[in-house]
N, C-alpha and C positions, 0 to 999 in steps of 0.2 A: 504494500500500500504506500501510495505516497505520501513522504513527511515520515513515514515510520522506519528508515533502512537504518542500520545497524552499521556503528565504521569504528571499526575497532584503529584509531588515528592514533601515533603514536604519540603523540603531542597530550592526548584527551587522556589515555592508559599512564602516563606521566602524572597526570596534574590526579588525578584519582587516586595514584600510590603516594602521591607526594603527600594528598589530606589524607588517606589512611594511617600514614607513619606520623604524623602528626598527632591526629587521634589514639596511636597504640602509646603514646605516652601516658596516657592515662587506664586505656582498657586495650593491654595486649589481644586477647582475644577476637576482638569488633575492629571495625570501621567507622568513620563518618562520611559522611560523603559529597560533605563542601566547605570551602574554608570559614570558619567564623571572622577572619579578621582581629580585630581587637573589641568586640561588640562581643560585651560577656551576655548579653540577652540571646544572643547566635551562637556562642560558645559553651551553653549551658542547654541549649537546645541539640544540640549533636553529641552534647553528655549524655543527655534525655534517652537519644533517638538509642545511641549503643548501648546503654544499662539497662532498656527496657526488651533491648531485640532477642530475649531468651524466652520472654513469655509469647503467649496466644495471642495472634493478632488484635485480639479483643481487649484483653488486659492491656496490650500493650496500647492501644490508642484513649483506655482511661486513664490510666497512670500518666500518659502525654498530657493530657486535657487538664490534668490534676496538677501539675507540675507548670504546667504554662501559666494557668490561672494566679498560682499562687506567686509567681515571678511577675505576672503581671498585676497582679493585687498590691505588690510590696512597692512595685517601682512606680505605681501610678499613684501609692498612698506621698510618693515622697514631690511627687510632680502636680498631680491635681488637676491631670488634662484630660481623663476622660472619664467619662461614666465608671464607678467602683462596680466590681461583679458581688462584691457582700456589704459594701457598703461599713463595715466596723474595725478597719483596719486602719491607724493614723502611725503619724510619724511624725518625730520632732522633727522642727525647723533644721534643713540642712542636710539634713540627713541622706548620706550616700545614695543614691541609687541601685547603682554597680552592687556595693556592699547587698543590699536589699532582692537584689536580682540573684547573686550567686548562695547565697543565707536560703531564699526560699525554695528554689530548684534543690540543692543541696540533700536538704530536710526531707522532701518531698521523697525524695529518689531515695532515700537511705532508708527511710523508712516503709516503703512498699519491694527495697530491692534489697535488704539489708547484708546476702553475701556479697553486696557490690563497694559494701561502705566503707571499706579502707581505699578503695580506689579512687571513690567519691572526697574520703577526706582528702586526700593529697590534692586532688584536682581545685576542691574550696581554699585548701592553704597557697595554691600557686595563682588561683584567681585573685584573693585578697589580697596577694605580697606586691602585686602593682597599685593598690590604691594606697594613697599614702595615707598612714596612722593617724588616728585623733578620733575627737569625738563626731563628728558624722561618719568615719566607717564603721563605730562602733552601734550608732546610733541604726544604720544602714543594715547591719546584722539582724539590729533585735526587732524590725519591721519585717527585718526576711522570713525569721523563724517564728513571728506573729500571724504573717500570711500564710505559710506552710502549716501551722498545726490548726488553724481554721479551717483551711480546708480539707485536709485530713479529717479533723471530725465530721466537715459537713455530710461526707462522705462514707463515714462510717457504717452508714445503715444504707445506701444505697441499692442494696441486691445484688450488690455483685458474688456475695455467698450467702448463704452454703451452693453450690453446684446442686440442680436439677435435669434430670434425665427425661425423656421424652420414650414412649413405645407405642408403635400406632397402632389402631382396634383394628383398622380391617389391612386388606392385603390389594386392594381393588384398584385396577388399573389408574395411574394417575396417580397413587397416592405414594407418598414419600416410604422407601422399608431401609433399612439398616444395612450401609454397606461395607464390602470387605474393610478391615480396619476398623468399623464401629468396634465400643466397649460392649459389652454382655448388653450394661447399662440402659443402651440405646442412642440415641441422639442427643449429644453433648450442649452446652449452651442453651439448654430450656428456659434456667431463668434469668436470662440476657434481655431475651424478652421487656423485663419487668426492673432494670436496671434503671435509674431514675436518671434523664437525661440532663446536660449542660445547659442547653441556649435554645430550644423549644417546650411547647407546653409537657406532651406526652409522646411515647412513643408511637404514639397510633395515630397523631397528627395526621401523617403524609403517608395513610396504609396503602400502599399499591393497591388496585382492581386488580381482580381479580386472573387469574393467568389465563391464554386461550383456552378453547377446548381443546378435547383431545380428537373429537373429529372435525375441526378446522383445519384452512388450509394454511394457515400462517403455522400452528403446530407442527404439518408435515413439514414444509418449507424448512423451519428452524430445527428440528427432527435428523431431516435427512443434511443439513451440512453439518452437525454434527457427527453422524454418520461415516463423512465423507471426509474428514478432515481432524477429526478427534479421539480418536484412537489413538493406542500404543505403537502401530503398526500401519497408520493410517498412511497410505501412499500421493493422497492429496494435498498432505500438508508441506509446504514450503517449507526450509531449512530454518529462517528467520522467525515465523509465526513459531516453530517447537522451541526457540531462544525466546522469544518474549514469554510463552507462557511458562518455559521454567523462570525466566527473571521475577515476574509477578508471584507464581509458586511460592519463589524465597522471601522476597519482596512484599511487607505489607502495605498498607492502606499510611498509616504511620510513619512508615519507614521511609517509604516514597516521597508522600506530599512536604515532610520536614524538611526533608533534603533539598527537595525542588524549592519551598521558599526562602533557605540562606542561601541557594545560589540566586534569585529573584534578591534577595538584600543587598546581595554584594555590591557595596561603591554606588548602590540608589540616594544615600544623604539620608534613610529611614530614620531614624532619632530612636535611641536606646527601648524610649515610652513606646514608640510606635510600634517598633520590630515589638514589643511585648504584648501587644495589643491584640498584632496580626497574626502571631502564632498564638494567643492565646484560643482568639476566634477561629484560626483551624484546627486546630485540635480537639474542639468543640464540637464545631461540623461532622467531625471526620468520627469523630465518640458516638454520636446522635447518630448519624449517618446508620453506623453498626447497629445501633443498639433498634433502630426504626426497620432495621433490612429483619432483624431476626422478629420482632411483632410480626410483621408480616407475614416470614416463614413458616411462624409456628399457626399463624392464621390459616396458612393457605395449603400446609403441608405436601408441597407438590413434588414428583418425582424425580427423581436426577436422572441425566441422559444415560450413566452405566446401567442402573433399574430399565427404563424406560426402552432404552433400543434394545435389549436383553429378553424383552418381552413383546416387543414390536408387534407380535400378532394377537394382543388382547386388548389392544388401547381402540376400537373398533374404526381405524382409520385405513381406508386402503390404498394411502398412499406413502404408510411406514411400513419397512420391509426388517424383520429381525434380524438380529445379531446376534444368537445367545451366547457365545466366545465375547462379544466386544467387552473390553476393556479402555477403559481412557488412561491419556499419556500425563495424567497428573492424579494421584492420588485422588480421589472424592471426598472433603468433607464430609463431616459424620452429622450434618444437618441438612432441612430441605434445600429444595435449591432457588426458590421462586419468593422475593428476587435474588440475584446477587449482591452481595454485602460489598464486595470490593467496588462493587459500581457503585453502590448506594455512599461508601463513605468518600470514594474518589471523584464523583460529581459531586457533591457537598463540597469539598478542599477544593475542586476547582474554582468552583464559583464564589468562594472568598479571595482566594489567590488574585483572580480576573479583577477586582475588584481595586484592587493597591496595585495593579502591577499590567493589565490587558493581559489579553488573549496568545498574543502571537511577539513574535521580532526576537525573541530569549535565543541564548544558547544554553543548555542546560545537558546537564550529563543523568546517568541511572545505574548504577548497576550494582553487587549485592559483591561480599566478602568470597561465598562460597562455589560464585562462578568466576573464576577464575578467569581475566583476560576478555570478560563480554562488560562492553563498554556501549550503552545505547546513548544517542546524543536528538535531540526534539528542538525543535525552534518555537515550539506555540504548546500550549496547554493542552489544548485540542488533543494534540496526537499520542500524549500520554495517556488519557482517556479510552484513544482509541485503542489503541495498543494494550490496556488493561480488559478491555472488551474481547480484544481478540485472545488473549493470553486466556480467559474464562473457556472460550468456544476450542480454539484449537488445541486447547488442555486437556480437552472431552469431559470439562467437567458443569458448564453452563450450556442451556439454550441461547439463543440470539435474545430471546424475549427478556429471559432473565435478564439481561444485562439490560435492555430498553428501561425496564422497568424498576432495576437500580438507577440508572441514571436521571430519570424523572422525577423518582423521590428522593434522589441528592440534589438535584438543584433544587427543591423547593426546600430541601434543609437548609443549603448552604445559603441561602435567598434571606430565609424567616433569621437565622445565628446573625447573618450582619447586621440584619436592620433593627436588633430587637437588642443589642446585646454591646457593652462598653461602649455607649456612645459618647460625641467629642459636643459639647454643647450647643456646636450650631446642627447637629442634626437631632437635636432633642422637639 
C-alpha cells in the first residue's frame, strides 16, 4: 500500500540504536524509541513507555494514562495553564516543575512496576542532579509525589482487579469459543469491561453497532480476505503486510502512539506544560479507547476468523468456503474479536495527536526491541492506522469490519478526551 513501505535506511537503523543505547542506560533490557531531548516530561515518558512494556497491553496503557496524568497534575499545579484533571493538587510558589514532573512519573511507575524500582531510582537521581538544589526543587518533588499518590488512590478501586473470566453458553455459529492458547478459565479481560474510564463518561459511551450478519455480503467479502491473506501459510500475503503484522503483534496501542508523539515533540517549541498535557490526553484516549473496545466485545461476543473460517460451512452463508486446518499467522487473542481494541485505542491516539501536530508532512520511525533490524518509517498519521488495520487482517486474526469498527469508536473517543478534558481557559 502506499505510504506504508518498509526501508530498513541505514541512517533510520542508526538513529533507532543510537535512542535504544541511550535508553539501556536506565533499563538494559527495553528500548525507547525516540529521543527525549532534555524535556524531562518526554524523558519520563519513554521511562513510562519501557517499565510498563512487560505487562498486557491493557495494563500497560492504564499505568500510561496513570502516570501521565499525574506528571501532568504536578507540572500544571506548578504553572496554572490548564484545566487540573482532580483539581486538589497545589504547589508552593516557585516550585520546580521538572522536579514535579520527574517526582510524579517516578512514584507512579514504582509503585505499579515495583521490580522496576531500582532502575527507576537511578533514573529520578540522574533527572534531579541537573536541576539545580534549593527550595523549588524540593518544593517540585513534594507536588510530584502529591500528584502520584492521588492518583494512585483515585484508582485504587477502578476494576482493574480481581481478573474475571468469560465462558460462552452456546457454541452457535457466530458466537465467540475459546481459542488454542485460551486458559481453562476462558476469555481473559472480562472485567476490562467495567474498568472505570479516564476522559469519557462510560465505557458504553461509543458501543459499536452491532457487527454484520453472518449471511451478508460484506461478512463474506471481509470473510474471504481473510481467508486469503491471513493464515500461517497464506500465499496471498505480501512479505511486508506478514512484517507489519508481526510489528503491531509486538507492538502495542501504548507502545506505538508514545513513541510517535516524542518524535511529533521533537524541536516543535511544545512547552514542558504542554508536552504534559498532550501525553496526558493520549494516554487517556488510548486507556478508554481499550477499555470501550472490550464493553463492546463482551456485548457482542463475536467470532474470531480462526473459529469462524474453521467452521465456514455452519455460518449459513454460501459465499464462505471452510478451512478446518486454517490457522492464523498471529496468535488469536483469548477474547472476542468485534471490535478491534488496537483500532479502537489507535484511532483515539490518533485523533488527539492530529490535533497539536496534523495529519500528515512527519517523519516518524516504529519499530519494536524484538524485531531485530525492521525499521518502518510513515510520513502522516494516517498510515500508521492503516498499517495497524492491516497488521489485524493479514495476522488472521481480525475481520476488515473489526477494525472499521474500532476505528469509529476511537475517533469519537479521541474526539469526546480532547474536548472534555485539561482545558486551556480560552477553550472553556
Amino acid at each position: 500500500m502506499a505510504g506504508n513501505r518498509k526501508r530498513k535506511e541505514s541512517i533510520m537503523i542508526a538513529r533507532v540504536l543510537s535512542i535504544a543505547l541511550v535508553a539501556t542506560l536506565f533499563f538494559p533490557a527495553g528500548s525507547a524509541r525516540a529521543d527525549a531531548g532534555s524535556d524531562v516530561v518526554l524523558q519520563w515518558n519513554a521511562i513510562m513507555e519501557t517499565t510498563v512494556s512487560g505487562q498486557n497491553p491493557f495494563a500497560q496503557a492504564r499505568i500510561a494514562a496513570i502516570t501521565q496524568l499525574a506528571a501532568f497534575e504536578a507540572v500544571n499545579a506548578t504553572t496554572g495553564q490548564f484545566d487540573p484533571y482532580l483539581g486538589s493538587i497545589s504547589a508552593a510558589p516557585g516550585a520546580s516543575p521538572e522536579a514535579a514532573a520527574v517526582s510524579a512519573a517516578h512514584d507512579v511507575l514504582a509503585n505499579y512496576v515495583p521490580l522496576a524500582a531500582t532502575a527507576l531510582d537511578a533514573a529520578a537521581t540522574a533527572s534531579l542532579a541537573a536541576i539545580p538544589d534549593g527550595q523549588s526543587k524540593q518544593d517540585g518533588i513534594a507536588v510530584g509525589a502529591d500528584a502520584a499518590a492521588a492518583l494512585i488512590a483515585l484508582r485504587s478501586t477502578d476494576g482493574s482487579s480481581p481478573a474475571q473470566f468469560f465462558q460462552p453458553a452456546f457454541a452457535d455459529p457466530g458466537v465467540w469459543q475459546p481459542t488454542p492458547g485460551c486458559p481453562p478459565a476462558g476469555g481473559i479481560l472480562f472485567h476490562w469491561q467495567n474498568v472505570t474510564p479516564f476522559g469519557i463518561q462510560s465505557n458504553a459511551q461509543f458501543r459499536s453497532a452491532p457487527p454484520p450478519a453472518l449471511s451478508s455480503a460484506e461478512y463474506a467479502r471481509d470473510y474471504n480476505e481473510v481467508l486469503r491473506v491471513g493464515g500461517v501459510d497464506s500465499a496471498g500475503r505480501p512479505a511486508d503486510r506478514a512484517d507489519v503484522a508481526r510489528l503491531f503483534a509486538a507492538l502495542s496501542a501504548a507502545g506505538a502512539w508514545n513513541s510517535v508523539a516524542r518524535q511529533l515533540a521533537e524541536g516543535t517549541g511544545t512547552s514542558l506544560t504542554e508536552n504534559a498535557r498532550i501525553l496526558a490526553l493520549l494516554n487517556m484516549a488510548i486507556s478508554d479507547g481499550l477499555t470501550s473496545s472490550m464493553e463492546t466485545k463482551y456485548q457482542s461476543v463475536f467470532w474470531r476468523p480462526e473459529t469462524a473460517i474453521r467452521a465456514g460451512d455452519s455460518d449459513g452463508n454460501p459465499g464462505t468456503i471452510r478451512d478446518a486446518d486454517f490457522a492464523p499467522l498471529i496468535t488469536t487473542p483469548c477474547f472476542p474479536g468485534y471490535p478491534s481494541a488496537h483500532a479502537s485505542a489507535s484511532y483515539a491516539a490518533r485523533a488527539i495527536l492530529v490535533r497539536f501536530w496534523g495529519g500528515g508532512g512527519h517523519s516518524l520511525v516504529l519499530s519494536h526491541p524484538a524485531l531485530a533490524g525492521m525499521v518502518f518509517s510513515y510520513t502522516s498519521l494516517k498510515q500508521i492506522t492503516d498499517d495497524i488495520d492491516d497488521a489485524r487482517v493479514y495476522g488472521g486474526i481480525h475481520f476488515r469490519f473489526d477494525q472499521e469498527a474500532g476505528a469509529k469508536q476511537g475517533r469519537k473517543i479521541g474526539q469526546y478526551v480532547y474536548t472534555h478534558n485539561l482545558l486551556a481557559d480560552d477553550q472553556n
